[in-house]
MARBA-3410 file (N, C-alpha, C, O; in Angstrom, 1 decimal):
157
-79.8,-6.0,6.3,-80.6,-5.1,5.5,-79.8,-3.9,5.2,-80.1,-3.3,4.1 ~ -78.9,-3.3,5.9,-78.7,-2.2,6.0,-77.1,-2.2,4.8,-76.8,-1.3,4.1 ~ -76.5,-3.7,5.2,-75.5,-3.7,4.1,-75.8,-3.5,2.7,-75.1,-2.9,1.9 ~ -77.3,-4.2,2.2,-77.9,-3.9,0.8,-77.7,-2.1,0.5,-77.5,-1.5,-0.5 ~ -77.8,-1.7,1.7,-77.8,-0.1,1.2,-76.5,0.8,0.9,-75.5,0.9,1.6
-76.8,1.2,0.1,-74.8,1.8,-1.1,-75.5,3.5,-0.8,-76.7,3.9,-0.6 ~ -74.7,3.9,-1.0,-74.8,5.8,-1.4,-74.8,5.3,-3.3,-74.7,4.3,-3.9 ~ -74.9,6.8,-3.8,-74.7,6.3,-5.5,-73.8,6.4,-5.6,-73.4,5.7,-6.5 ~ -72.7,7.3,-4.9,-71.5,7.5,-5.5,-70.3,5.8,-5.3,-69.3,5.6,-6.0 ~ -70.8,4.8,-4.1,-70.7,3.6,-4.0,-71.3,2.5,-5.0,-71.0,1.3,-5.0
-72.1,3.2,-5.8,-73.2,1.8,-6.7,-72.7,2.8,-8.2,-73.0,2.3,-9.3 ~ -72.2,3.8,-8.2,-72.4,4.3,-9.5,-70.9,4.6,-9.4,-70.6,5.0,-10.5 ~ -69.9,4.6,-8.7,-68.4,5.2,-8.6,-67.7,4.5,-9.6,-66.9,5.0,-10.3 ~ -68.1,3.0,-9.8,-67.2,1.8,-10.7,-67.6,1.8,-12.2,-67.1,1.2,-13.1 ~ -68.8,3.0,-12.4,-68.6,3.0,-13.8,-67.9,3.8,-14.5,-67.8,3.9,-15.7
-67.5,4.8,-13.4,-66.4,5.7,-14.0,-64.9,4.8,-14.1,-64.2,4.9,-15.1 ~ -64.6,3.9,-12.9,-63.3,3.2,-13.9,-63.6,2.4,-14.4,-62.6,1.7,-14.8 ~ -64.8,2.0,-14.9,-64.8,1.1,-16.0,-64.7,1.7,-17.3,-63.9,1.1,-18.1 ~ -65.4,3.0,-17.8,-65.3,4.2,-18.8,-63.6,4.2,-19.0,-63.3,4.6,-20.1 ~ -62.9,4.0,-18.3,-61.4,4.7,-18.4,-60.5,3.5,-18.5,-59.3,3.5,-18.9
-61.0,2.6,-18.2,-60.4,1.3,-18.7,-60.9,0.9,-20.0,-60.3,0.2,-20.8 ~ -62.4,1.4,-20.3,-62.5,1.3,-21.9,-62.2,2.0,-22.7,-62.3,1.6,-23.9 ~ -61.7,3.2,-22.3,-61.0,4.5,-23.2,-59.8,4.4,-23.4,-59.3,4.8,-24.4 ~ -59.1,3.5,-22.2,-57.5,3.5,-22.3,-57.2,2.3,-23.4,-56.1,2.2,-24.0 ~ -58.6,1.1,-23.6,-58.4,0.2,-24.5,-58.6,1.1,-26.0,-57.9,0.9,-27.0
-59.6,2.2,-26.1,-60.2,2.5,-27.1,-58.6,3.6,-27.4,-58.5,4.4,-28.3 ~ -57.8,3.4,-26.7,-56.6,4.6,-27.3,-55.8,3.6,-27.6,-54.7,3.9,-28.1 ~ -56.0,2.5,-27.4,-54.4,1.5,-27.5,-55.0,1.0,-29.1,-54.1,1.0,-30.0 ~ -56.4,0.6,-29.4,-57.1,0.4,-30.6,-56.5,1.5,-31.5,-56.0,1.1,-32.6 ~ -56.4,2.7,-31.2,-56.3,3.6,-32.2,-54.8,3.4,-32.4,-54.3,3.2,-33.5
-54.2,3.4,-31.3,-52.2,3.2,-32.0,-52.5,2.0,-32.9,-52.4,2.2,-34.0 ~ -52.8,0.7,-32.6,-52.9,-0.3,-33.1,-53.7,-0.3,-34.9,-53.3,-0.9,-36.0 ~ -54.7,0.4,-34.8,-55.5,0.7,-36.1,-53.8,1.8,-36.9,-53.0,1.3,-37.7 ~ -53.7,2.8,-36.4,-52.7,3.5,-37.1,-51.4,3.0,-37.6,-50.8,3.5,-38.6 ~ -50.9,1.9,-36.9,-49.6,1.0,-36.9,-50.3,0.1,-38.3,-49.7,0.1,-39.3
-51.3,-0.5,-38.2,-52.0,-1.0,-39.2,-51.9,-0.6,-40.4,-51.3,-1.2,-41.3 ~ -52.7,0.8,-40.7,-52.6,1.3,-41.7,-51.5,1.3,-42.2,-51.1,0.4,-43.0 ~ -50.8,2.2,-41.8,-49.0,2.8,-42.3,-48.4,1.3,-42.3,-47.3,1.4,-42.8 ~ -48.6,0.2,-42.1,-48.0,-1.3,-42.7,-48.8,-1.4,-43.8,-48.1,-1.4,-44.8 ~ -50.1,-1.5,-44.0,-50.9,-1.7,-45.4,-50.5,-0.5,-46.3,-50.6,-0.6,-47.5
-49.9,0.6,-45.7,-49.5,1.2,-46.9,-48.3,1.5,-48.0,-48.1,2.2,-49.1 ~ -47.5,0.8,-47.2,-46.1,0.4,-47.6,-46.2,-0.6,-48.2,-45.4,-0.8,-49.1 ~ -47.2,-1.6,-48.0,-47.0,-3.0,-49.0,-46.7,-3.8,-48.1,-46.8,-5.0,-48.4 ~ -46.1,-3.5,-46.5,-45.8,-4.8,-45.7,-46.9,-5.9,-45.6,-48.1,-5.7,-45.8 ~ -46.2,-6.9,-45.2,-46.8,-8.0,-45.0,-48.2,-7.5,-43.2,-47.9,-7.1,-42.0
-48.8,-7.6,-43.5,-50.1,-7.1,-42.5,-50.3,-8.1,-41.2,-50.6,-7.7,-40.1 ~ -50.2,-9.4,-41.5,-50.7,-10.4,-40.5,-50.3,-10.3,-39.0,-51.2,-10.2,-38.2 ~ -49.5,-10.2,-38.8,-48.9,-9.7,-37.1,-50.2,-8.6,-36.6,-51.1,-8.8,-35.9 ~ -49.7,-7.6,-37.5,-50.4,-6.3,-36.9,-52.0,-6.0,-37.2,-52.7,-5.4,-36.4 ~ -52.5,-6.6,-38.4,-54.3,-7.2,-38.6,-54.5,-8.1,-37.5,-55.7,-8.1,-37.2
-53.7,-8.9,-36.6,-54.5,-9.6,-35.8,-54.1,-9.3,-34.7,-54.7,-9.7,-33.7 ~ -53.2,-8.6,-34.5,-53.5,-7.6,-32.8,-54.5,-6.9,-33.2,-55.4,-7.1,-32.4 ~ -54.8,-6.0,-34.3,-55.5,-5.3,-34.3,-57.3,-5.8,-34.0,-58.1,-5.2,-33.2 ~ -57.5,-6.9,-34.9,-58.7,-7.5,-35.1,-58.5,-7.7,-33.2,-58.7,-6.9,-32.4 ~ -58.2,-8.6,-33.1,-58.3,-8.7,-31.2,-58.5,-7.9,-30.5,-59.4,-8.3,-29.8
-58.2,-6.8,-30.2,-58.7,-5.5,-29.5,-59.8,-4.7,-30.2,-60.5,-3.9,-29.5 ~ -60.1,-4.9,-31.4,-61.1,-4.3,-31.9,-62.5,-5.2,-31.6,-63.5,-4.6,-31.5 ~ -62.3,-6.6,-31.5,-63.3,-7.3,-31.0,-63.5,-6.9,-29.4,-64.6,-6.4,-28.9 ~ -62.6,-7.1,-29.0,-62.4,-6.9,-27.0,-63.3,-5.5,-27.0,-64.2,-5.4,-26.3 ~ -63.0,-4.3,-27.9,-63.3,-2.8,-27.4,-64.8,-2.8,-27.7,-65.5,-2.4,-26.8
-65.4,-3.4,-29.2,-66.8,-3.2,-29.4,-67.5,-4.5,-28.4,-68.5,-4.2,-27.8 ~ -67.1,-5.6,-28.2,-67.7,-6.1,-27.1,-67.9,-5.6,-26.1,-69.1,-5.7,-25.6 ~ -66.8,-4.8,-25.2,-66.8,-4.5,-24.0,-68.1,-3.0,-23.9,-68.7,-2.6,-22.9 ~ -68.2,-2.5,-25.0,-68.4,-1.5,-25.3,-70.1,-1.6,-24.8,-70.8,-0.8,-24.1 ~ -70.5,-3.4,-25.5,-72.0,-3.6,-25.7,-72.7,-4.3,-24.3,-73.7,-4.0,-23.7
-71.5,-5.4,-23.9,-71.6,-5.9,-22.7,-71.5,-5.6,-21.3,-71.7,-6.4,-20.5 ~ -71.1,-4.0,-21.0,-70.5,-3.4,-20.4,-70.4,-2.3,-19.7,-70.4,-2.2,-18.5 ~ -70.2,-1.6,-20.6,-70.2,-0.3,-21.0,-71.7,0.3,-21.1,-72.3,0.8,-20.1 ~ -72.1,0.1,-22.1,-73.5,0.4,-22.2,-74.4,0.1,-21.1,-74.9,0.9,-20.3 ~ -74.6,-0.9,-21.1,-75.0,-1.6,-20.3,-75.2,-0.9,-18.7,-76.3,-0.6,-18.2
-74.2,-0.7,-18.3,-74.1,0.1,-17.1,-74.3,1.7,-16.8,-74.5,2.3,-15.7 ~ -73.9,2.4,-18.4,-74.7,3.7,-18.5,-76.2,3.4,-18.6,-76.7,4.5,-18.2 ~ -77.0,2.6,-19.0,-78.0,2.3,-18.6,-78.9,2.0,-17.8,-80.2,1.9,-18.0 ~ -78.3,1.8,-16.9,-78.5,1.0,-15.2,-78.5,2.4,-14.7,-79.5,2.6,-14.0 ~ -77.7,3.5,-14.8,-77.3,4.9,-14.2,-78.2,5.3,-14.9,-79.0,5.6,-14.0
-78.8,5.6,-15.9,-79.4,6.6,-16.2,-80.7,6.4,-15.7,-81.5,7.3,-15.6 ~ -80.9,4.8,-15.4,-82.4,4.2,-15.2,-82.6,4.7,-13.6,-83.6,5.2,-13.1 ~ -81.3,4.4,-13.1,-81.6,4.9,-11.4,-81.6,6.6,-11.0,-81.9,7.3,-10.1 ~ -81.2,6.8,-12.0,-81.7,8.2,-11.5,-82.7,9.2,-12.5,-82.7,10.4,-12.8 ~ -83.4,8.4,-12.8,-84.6,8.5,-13.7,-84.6,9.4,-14.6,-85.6,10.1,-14.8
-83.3,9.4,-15.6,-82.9,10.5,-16.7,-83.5,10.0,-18.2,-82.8,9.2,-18.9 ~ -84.6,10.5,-18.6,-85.5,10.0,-19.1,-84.9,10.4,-20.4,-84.3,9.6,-21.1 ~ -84.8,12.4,-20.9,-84.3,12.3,-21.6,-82.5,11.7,-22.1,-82.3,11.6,-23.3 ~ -81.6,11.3,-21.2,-80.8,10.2,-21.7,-80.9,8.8,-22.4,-80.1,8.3,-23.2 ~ -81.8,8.4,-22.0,-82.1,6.9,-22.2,-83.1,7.4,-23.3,-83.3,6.6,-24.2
-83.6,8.6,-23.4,-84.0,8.4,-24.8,-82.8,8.8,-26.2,-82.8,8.3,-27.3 ~ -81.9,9.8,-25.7,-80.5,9.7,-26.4,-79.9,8.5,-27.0,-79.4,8.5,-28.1 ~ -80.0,7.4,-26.0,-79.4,6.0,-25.8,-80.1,5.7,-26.9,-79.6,5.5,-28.0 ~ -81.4,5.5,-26.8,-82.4,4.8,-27.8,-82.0,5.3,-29.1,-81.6,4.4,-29.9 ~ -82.1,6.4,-29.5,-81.8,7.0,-30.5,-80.5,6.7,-31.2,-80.6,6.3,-32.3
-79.1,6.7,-30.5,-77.9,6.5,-30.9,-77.4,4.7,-31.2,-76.7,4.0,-31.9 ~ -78.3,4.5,-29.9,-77.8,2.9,-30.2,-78.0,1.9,-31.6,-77.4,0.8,-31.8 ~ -79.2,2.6,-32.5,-79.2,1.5,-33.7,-77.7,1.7,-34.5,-77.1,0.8,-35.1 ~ -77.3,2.8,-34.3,-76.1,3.3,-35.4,-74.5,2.8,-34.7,-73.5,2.6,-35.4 ~ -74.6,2.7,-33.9,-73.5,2.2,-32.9,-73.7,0.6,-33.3,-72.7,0.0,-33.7
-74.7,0.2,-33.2,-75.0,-1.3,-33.5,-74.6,-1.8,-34.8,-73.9,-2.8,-35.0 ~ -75.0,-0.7,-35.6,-74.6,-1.2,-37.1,-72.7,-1.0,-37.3,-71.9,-1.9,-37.7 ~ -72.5,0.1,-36.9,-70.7,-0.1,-36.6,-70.4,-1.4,-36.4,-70.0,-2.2,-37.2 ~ -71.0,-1.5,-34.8,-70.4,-2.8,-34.5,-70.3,-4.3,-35.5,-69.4,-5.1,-35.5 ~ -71.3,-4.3,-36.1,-71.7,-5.2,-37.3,-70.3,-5.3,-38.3,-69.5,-6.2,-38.8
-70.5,-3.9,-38.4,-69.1,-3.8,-39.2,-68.2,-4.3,-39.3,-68.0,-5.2,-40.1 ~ -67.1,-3.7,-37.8,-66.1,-3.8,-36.8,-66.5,-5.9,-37.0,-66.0,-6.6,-37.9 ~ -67.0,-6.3,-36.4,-67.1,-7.8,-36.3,-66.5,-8.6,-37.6,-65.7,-9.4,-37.7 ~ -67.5,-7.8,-38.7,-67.1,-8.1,-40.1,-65.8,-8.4,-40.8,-65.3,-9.2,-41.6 ~ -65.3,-7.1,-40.2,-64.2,-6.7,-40.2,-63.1,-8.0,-39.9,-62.3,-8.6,-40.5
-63.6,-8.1,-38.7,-62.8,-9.1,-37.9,-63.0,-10.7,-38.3,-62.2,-11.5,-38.1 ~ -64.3,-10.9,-38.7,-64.3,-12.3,-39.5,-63.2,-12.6,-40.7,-62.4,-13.5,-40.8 ~ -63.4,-11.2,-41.8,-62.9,-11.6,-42.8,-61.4,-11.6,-42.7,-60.7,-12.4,-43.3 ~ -60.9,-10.6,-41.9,-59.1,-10.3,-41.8,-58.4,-11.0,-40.8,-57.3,-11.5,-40.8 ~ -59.5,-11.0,-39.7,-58.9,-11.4,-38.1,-57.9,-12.9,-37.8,-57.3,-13.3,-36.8
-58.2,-13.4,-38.9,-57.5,-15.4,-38.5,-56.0,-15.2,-39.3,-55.6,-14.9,-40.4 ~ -55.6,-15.7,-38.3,-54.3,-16.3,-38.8,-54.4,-16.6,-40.4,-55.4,-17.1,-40.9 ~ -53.5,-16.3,-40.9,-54.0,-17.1,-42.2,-54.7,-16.8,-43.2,-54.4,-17.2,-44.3 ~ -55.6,-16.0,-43.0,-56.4,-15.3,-43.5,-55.9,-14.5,-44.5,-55.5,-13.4,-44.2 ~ -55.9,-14.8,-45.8,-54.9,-13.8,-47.0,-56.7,-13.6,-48.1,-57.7,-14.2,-48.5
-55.9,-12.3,-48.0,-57.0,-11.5,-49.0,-56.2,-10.4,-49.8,-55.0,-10.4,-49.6 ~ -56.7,-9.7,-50.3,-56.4,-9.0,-51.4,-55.8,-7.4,-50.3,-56.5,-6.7,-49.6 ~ -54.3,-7.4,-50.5,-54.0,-6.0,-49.6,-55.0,-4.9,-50.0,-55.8,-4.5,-49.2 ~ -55.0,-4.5,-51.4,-55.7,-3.4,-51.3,-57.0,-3.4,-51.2,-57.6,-2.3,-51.4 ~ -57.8,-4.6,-51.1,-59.5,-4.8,-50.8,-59.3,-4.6,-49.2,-60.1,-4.1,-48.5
-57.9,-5.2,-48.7,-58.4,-5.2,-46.6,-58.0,-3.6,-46.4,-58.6,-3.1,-45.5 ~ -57.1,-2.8,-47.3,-56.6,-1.3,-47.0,-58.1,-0.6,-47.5,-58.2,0.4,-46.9 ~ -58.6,-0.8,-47.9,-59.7,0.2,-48.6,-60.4,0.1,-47.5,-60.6,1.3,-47.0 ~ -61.3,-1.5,-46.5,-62.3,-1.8,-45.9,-61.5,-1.0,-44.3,-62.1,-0.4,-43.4 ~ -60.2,-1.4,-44.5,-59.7,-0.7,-43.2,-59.8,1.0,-42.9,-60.2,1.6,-42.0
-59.5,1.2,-44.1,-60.0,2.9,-43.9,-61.6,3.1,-43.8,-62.0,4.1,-43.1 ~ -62.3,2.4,-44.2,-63.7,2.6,-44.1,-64.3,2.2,-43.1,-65.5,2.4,-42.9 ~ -63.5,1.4,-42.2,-63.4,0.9,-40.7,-62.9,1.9,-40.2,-63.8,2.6,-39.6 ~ -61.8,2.5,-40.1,-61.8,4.5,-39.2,-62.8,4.8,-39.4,-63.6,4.9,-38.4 ~ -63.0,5.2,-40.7,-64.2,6.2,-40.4,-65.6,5.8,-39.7,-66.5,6.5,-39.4
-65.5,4.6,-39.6,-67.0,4.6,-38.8,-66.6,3.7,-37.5,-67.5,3.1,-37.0 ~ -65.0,3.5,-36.7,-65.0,3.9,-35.5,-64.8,5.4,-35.2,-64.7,5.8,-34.0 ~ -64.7,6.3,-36.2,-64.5,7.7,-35.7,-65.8,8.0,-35.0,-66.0,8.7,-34.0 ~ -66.6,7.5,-35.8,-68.1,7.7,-35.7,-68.6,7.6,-34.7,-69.2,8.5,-34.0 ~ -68.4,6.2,-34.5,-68.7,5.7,-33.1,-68.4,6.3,-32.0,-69.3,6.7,-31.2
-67.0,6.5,-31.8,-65.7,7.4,-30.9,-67.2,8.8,-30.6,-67.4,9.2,-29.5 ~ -67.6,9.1,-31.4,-68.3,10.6,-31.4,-69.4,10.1,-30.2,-69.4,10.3,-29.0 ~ -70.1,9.4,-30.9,-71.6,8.6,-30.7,-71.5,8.3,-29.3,-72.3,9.0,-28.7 ~ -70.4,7.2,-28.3,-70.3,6.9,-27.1,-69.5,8.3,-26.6,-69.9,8.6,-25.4 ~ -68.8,8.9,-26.9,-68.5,10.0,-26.1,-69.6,11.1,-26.0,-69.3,12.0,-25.3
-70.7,11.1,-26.4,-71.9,11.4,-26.6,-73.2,11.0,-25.5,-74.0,11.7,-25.0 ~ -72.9,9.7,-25.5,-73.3,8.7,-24.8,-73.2,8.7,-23.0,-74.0,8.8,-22.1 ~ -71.3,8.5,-23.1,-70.6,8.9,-21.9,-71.0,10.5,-20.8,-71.0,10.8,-19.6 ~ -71.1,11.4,-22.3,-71.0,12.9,-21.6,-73.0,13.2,-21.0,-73.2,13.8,-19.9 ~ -74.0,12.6,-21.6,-74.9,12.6,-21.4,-75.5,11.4,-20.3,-76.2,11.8,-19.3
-75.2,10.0,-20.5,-75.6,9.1,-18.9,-74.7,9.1,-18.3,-75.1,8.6,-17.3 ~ -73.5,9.4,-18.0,-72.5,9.3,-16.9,-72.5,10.5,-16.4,-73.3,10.7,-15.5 ~ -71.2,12.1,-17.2,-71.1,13.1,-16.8,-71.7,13.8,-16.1,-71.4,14.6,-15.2 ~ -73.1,13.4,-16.7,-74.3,14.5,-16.2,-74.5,14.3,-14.7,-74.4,15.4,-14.0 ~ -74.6,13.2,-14.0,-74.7,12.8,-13.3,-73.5,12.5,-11.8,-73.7,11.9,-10.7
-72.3,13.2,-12.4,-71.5,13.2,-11.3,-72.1,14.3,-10.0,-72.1,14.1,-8.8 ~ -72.6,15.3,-10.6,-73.4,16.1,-9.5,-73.8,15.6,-8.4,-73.5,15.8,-7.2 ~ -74.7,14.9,-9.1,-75.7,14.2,-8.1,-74.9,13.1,-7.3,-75.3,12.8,-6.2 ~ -73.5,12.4,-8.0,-72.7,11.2,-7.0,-72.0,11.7,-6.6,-71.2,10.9,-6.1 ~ -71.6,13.5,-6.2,-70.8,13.8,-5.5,-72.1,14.8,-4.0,-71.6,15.0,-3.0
-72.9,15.0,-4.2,-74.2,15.6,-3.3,-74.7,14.0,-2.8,-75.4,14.0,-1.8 ~ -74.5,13.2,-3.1,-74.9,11.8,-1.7,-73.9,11.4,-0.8,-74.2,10.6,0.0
END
């Protein structure tokens, strides 16, 4: 019985390196988005670098939903941070709809093979920044309110 029992900074310590393993993906996304662009805008041939790109961009918004969230949620529920989880509620339809995007994104560009019009995938790609910028705001928003707030408290148990 006594093994079931964790301190929080033992049950809540692993979503801080999970946050930093999604950030360090969410910075490798952004070289990878930027390597992207600056190829679409030269006129190079895109396929190499659209489908690294599409692959990590699938892995980051998955991990983001599956994961990530997921587990700032579990933290904010155990230490009964009401107004967070209502933050969460609030932010998450718009985060959702990104993600919709980002997927989209990745249906139409992401396959081998996949030939479309450079300057229809360069326009949708820039309009893809801007609403992972968004996002980027939205979860660091997210992060600073159910995680941050709460180191206090995982370093006082």
């Amino acid at each position: 019985m006594l093994e079931s029992c964790t301190t929080a900074q033992e049950r809540w310590g692993g979503v801080h390196k999970l946050i930093d393993r999604w950030l360090a993906e969410r910075k490798q996304m952004v070289q990878q988005y930027t390597q992207l662009r600056q190829t679409a805008e030269t006129g190079e041939a895109a396929h190499p670098a659209l489908e690294s790109f599409c692959d990590i961009l699938v892995d980051y918004v998955s991990a983001g939903h599956f994961e990530v969230y997921e587990q700032l949620i579990r933290e904010a529920e155990a230490f009964q941070d009401q107004g967070g989880l209502a933050l969460a509620r609030q932010l998450y339809p718009r985060i959702e709809k990104i993600t919709q995007s980002a997927v989209h994104f990745n249906d139409q560009y992401g396959r081998a093979g996949s030939d479309g019009d450079q300057d229809q995938m360069h326009k949708q790609l820039l309009q893809l920044g801007g609403l992972l910028h968004e996002r980027f705001e939205l979860e660091d928003c997210l992060i600073e309110v159910l995680h941050t707030a709460h180191q206090d408290m995982l370093s006082a148990s």
